[in-house]
C-alpha positions in Angstrom: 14.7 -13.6 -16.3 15.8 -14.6 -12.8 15.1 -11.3 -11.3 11.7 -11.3 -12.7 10.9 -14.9 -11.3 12.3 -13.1 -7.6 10.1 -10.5 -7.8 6.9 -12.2 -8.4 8.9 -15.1 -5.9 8.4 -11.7 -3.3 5.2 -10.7 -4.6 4.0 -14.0 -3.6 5.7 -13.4 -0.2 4.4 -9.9 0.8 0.5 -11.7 -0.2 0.9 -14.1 2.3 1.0 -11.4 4.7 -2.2 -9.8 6.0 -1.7 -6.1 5.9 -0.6 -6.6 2.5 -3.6 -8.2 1.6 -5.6 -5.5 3.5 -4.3 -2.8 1.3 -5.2 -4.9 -1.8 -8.5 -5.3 -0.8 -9.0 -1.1 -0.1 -7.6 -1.0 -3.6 -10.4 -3.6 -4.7 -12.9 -1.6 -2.8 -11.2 1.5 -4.9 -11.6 0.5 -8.5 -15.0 -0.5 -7.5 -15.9 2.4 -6.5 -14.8 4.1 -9.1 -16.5 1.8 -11.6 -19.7 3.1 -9.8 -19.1 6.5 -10.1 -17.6 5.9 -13.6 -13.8 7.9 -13.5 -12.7 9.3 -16.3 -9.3 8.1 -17.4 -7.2 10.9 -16.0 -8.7 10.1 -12.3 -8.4 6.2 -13.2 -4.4 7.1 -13.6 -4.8 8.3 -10.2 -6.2 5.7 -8.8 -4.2 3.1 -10.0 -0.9 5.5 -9.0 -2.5 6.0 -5.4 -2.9 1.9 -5.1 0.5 0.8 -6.2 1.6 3.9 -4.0 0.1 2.5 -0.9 0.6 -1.2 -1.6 4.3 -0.9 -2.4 4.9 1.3 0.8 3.1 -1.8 2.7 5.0 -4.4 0.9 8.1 -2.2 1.9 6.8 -1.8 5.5 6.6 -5.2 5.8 9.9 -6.0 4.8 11.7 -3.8 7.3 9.5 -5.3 10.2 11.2 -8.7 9.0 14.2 -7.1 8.6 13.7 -5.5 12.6 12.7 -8.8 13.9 15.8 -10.9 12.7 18.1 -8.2 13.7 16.8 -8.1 17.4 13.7 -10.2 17.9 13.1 -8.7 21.3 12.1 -5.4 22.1 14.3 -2.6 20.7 13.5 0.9 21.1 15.2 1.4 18.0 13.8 -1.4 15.9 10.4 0.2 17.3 11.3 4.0 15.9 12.5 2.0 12.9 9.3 0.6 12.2 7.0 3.0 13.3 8.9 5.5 11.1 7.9 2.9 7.8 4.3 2.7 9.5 4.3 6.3 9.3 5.2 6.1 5.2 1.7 3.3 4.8 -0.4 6.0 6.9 1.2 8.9 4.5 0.8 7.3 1.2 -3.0 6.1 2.5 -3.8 9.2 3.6 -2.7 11.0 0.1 -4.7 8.0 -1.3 -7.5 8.7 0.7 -7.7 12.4 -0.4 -7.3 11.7 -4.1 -10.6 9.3 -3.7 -12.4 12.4 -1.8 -11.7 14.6 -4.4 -12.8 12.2 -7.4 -15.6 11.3 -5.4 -16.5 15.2 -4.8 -16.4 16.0 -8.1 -18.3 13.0 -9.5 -21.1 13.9 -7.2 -20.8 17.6 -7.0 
């Protein structure tokens, strides 16, 4: 039970942080878009995949930047590569996101 209450203890955490709360309003945005164009439950499945996905890679991001920062709070070249490189995993994963809304959206309105 303990490592439940941690994880919603973290949860709580990464939502005080604003790019974490960016990405859950995109994924807001998402499901109500696809409540507009009405999904069917296979492209529903990958919405909700493609939100976690990018929400959990943010979360993650966010914890190595804190992570960076303790280690060496001043500038670091490579802290920096560090966490560009986990940027780089949010932009992938919103990306892949971003082309699995395109493609529901296409065929919806197609």
């Amino acid at each position: 039970m303990k490592k439940f209450t941690d994880a919603f203890h973290g949860l709580k955490l990464a939502l005080s942080h604003k790019a974490v709360l960016i990405q859950c309003f995109l994924g807001l945005l998402a499901v109500i878009g696809g409540l507009v164009i009405r999904l069917d439950h296979y492209e529903w499945l990958a919405f909700a995949i493609c939100i976690g996905m990018v929400i959990g890679s943010e979360i993650f991001n966010t914890a190595i930047e804190k992570i960076g920062d303790y280690l060496n709070p001043k500038d670091d070249e490579r802290i920096r590569t560090i966490k560009d490189l986990s940027s780089a995993a949010v932009l992938t994963a919103s990306l892949c996101a971003l082309a699995v809304c395109i493609i529901c959206v296409i065929r919806r309105l197609g």
